[in-house]
N, C-alpha and C positions, 0 to 999 in steps of 0.2 A: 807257796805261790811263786810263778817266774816273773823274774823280774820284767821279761820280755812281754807278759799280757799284761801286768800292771800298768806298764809305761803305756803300750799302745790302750788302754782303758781311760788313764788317765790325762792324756795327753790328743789330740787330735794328729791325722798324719801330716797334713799342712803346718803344724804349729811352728817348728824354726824357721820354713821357710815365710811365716808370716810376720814371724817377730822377725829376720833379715831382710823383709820386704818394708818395714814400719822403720826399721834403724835407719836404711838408705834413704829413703823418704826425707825421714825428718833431715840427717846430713845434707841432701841437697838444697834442702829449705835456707837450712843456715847458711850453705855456702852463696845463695840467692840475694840473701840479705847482707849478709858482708859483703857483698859483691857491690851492691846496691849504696850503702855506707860509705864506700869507697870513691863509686862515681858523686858521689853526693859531695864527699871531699870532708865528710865527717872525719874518715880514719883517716890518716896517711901510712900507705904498704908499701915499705922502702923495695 
């Protein structure tokens, strides 16, 4: 078996780019909410 019809079997062809689409997501969230913390005067960011 190639490894190359395995992977595209098993795998969709979107898949990194959707798991890299869900990673920046969520990092922009967080950086939303620290942001957020911040103005609030929760945190203090020297």
């Amino acid at each position: 078996m190639e490894f190359g019809k395995l992977k595209e079997k098993n795998f969709p062809k979107d898949f990194t780019w959707g798991v890299a689409t869900s990673a920046y997501q969520t990092e922009g969230a967080l950086e939303k909410r620290w942001q957020r913390l911040v103005d609030l005067g929760c945190i203090y960011q020297p």
